[in-house]
Residue frames as a rotation matrix with the C-alpha (Angstrom) as fourth column:
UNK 1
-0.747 -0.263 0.611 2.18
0.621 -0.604 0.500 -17.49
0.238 0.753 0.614 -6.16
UNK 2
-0.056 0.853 -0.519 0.22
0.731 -0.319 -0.603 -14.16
-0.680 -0.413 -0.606 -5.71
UNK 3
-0.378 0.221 0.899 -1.49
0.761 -0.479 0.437 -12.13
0.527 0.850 0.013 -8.23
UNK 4
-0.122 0.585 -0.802 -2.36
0.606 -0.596 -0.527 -8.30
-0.786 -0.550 -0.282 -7.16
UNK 5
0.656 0.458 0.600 -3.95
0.697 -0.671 -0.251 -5.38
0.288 0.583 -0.760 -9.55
UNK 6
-0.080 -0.636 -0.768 -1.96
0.423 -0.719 0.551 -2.74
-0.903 -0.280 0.327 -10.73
UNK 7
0.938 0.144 0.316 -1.02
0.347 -0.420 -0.839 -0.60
0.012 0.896 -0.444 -13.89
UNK 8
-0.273 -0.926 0.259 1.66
0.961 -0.251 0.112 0.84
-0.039 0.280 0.959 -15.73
UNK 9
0.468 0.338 -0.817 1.68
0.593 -0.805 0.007 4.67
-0.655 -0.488 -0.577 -15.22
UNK 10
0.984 -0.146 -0.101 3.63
-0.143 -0.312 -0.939 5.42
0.106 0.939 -0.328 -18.36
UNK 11
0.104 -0.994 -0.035 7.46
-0.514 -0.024 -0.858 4.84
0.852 0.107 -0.513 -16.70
UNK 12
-0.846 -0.319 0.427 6.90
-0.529 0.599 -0.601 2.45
-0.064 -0.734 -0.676 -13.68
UNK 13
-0.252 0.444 -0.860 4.57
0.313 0.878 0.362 -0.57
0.916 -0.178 -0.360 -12.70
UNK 14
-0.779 0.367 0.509 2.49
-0.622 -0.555 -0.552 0.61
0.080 -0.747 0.660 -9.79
UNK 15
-0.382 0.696 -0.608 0.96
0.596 0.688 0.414 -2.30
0.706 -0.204 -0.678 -7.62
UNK 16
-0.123 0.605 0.787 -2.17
-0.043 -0.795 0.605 -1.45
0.992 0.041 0.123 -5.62
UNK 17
0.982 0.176 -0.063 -1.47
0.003 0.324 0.946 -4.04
0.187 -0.929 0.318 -3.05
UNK 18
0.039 -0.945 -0.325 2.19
-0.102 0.320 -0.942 -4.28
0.994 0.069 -0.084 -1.90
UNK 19
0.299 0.180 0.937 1.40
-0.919 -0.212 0.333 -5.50
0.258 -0.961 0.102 1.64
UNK 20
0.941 -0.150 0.303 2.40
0.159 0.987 -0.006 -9.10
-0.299 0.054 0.953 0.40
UNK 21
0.626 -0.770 -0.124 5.98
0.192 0.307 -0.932 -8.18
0.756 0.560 0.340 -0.90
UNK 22
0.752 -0.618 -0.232 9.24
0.312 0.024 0.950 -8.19
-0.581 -0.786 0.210 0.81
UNK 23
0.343 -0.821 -0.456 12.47
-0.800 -0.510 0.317 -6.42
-0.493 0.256 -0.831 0.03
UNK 24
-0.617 -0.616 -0.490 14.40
-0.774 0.363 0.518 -8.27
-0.142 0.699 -0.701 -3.25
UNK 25
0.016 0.872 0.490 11.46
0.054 0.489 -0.871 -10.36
-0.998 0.040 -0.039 -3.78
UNK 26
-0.986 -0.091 0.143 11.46
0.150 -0.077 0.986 -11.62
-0.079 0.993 0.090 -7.33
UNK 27
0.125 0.992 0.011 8.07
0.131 -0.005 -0.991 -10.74
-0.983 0.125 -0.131 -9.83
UNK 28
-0.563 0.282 0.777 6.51
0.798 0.430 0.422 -12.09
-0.215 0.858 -0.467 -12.63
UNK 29
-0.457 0.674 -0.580 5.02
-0.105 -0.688 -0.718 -8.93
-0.883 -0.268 0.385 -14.25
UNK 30
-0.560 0.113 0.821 2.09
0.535 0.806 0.254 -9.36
-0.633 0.582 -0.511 -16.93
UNK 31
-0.747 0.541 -0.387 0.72
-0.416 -0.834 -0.363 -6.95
-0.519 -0.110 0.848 -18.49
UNK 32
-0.383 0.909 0.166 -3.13
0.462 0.344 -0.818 -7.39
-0.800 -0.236 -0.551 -19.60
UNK 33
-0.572 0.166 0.803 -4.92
0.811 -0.028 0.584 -6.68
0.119 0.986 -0.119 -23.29
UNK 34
0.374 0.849 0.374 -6.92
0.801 -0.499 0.330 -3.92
0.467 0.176 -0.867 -21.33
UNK 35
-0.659 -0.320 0.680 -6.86
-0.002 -0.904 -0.428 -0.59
0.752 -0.283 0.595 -19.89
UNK 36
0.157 0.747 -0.646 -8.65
0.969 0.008 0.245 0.06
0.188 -0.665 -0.723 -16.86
UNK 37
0.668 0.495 0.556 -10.32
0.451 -0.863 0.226 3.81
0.592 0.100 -0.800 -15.73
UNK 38
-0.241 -0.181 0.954 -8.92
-0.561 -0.775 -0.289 6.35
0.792 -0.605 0.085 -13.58
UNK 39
0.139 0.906 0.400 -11.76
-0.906 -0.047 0.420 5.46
0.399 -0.421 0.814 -11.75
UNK 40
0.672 -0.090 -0.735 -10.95
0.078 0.996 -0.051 2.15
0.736 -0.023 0.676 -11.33
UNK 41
-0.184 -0.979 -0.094 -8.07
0.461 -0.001 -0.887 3.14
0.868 -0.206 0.451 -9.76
UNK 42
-0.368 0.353 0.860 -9.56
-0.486 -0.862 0.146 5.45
0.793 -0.365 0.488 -7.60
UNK 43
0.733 0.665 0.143 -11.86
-0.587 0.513 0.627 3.08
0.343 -0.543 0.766 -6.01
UNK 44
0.354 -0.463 -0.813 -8.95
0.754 0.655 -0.045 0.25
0.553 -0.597 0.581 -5.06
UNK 45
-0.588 -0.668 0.455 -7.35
-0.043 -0.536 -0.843 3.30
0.808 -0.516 0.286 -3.34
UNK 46
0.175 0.964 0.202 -10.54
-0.544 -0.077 0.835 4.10
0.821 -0.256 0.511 -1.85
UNK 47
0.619 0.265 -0.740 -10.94
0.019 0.936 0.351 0.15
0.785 -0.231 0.574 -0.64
UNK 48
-0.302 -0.779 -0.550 -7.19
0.629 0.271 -0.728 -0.25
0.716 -0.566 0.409 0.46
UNK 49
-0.493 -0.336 0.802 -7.49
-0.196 -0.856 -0.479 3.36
0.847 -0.393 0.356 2.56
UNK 50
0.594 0.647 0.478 -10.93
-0.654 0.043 0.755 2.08
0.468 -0.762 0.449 4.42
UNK 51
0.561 0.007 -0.828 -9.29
0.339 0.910 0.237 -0.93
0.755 -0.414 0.509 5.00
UNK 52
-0.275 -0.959 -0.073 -6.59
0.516 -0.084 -0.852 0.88
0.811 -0.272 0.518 6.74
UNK 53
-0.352 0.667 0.657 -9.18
-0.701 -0.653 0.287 3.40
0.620 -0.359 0.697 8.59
UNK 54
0.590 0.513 -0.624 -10.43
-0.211 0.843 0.495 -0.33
0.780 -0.160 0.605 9.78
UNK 55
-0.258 -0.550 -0.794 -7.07
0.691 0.469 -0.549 -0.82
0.675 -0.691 0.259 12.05
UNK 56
-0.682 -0.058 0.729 -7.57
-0.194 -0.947 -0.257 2.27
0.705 -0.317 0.634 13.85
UNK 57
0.200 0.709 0.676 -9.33
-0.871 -0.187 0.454 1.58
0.448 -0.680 0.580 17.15
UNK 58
0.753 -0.159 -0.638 -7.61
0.210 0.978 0.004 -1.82
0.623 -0.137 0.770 17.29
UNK 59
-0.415 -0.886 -0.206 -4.99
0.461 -0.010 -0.887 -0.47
0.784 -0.463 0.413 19.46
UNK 60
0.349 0.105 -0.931 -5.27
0.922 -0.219 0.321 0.95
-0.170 -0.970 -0.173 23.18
UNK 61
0.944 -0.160 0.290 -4.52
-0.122 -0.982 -0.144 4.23
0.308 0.101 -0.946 23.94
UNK 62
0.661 -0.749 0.042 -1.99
-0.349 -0.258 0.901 3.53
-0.664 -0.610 -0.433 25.70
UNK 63
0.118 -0.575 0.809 -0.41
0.504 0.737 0.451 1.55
-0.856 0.355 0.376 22.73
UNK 64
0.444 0.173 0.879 -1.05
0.860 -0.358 -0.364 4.18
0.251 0.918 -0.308 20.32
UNK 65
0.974 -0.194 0.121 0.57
-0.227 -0.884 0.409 7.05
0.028 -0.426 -0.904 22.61
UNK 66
0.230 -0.874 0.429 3.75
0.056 0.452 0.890 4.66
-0.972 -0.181 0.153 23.09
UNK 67
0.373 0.069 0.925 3.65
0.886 0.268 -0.377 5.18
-0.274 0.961 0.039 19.10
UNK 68
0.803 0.438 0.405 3.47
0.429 -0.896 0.118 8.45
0.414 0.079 -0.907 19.00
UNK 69
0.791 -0.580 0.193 6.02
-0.546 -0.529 0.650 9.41
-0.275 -0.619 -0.735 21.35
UNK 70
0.179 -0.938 0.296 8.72
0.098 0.316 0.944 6.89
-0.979 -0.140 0.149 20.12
UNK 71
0.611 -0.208 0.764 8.54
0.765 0.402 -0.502 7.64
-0.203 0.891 0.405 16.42
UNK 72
-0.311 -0.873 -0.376 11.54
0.347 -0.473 0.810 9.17
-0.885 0.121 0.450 14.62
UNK 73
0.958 0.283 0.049 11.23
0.092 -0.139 -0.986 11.13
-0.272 0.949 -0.159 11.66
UNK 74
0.769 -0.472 0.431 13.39
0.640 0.570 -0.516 10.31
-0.002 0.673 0.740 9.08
UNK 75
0.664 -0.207 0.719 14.73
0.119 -0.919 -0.375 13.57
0.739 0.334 -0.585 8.89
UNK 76
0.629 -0.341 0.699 15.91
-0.776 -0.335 0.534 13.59
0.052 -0.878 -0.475 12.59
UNK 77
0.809 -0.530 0.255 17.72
0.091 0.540 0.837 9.92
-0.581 -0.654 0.485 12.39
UNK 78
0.278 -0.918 0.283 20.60
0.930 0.183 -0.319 11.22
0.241 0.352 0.905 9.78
């Protein structure tokens, strides 16, 4: 079982971490006796974004150009 931090935004459930789910994946949502800030929010973005800023340099150029050049936008594959 895995527990991540989110909030309810007033008309959806909005997790902060969704790097652990998979497509049709059941969840147990709970909701919590508090409220948490803006701010609060702000900062896990923050966290998640460095963390991401963190892969960056883990690839080769040459693996990051082969990226580049083969991606499709969405737009172009219908």
């Amino acid at each position: 079982m895995l527990a991540v931090n989110g909030y309810f935004d007033g008309n959806t459930c909005i997790a902060l971490d969704t790097s652990h789910f998979h497509p049709n994946q059941r969840l147990v949502i709970t909701a919590l006796d508090e409220d948490i800030d803006a701010s609060d929010i702000q900062k896990q973005k923050e966290k998640a974004l460095a963390e991401l800023h963190g892969v960056f340099g883990m690839l080769t150029h040459e693996e990051a150009e082969d990226i580049r050049n083969n991606r499709v936008n969405f737009k172009e594959r219908y």
